[in-house]
C-alpha positions in Angstrom: 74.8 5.6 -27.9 75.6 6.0 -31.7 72.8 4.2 -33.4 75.3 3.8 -36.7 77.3 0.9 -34.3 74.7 0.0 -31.5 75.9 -1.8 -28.8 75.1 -5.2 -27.5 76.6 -6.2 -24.1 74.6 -9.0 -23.6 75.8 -10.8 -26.8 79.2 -12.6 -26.5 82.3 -11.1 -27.4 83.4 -12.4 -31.0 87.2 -14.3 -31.2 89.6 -12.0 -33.8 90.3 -13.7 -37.3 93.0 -15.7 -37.6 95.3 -14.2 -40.2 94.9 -16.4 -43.5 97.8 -18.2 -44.5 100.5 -16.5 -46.6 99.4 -12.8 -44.7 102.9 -13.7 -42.7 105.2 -12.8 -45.1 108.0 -14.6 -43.3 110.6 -11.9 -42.6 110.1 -10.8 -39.1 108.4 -8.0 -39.1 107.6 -6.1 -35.8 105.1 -6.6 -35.2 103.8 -9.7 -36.8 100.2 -10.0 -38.2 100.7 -13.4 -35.6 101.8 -11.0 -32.9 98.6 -8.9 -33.3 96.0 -12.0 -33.7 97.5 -13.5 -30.6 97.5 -9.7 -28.8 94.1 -9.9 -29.8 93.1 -13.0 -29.0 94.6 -12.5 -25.2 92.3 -9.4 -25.0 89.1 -11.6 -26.3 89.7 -14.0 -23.5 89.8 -11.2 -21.0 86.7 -9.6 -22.2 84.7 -13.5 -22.6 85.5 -13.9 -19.4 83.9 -10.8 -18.0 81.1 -11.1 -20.2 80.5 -14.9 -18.9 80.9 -13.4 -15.0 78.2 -11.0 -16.2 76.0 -12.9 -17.7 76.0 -15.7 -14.5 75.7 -12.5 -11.9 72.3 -11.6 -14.0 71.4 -15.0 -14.8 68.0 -15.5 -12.6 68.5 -17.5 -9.3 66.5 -20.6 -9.0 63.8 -20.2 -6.1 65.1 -21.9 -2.8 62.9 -24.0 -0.5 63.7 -23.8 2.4 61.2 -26.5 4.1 60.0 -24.4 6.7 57.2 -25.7 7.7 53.3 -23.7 8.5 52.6 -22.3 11.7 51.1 -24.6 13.7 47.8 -22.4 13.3 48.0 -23.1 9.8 48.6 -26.5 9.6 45.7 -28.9 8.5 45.0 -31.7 10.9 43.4 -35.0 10.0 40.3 -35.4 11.1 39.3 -38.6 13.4 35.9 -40.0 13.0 34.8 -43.4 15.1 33.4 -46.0 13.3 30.4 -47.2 15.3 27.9 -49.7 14.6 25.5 -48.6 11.7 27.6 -45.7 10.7 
């Protein structure tokens, strides 16, 4: 890894600028400085997409309950007392 430009893949791609207005000079040029924002912007899609399929396949799974109950061994069982006279 270069440490001049480290590398952050858990950090969200960033959308291209939008070229200011008047950076089209209007004549048709080929290509555009449209044609390259939107280029870029279909490529940014793209790579937010992967990064959002990443980021919910590591994304930690909430703990399921299944409701299975003890074993029978296990299980706590009320106990029964009789009430008599002068207890």
């Amino acid at each position: 890894m270069n440490d001049a430009f480290p590398f952050d893949d858990t950090a969200p791609p960033l959308p291209p600028v939008e070229p200011e207005p008047g950076e089209c000079c209007g004549s048709g040029c080929e290509p555009c400085v449209y044609d390259r924002y939107w280029d870029a912007m279909v490529r940014y899609e793209e790579a937010r997409k992967v990064w959002e399929r990443r980021r919910a396949d590591n994304a930690p799974q909430a703990a399921v309950h299944r409701g299975d109950p003890k074993p029978v061994s296990q299980q706590s069982e009320p106990r029964l007392t009789k009430a008599g006279p002068g207890t």
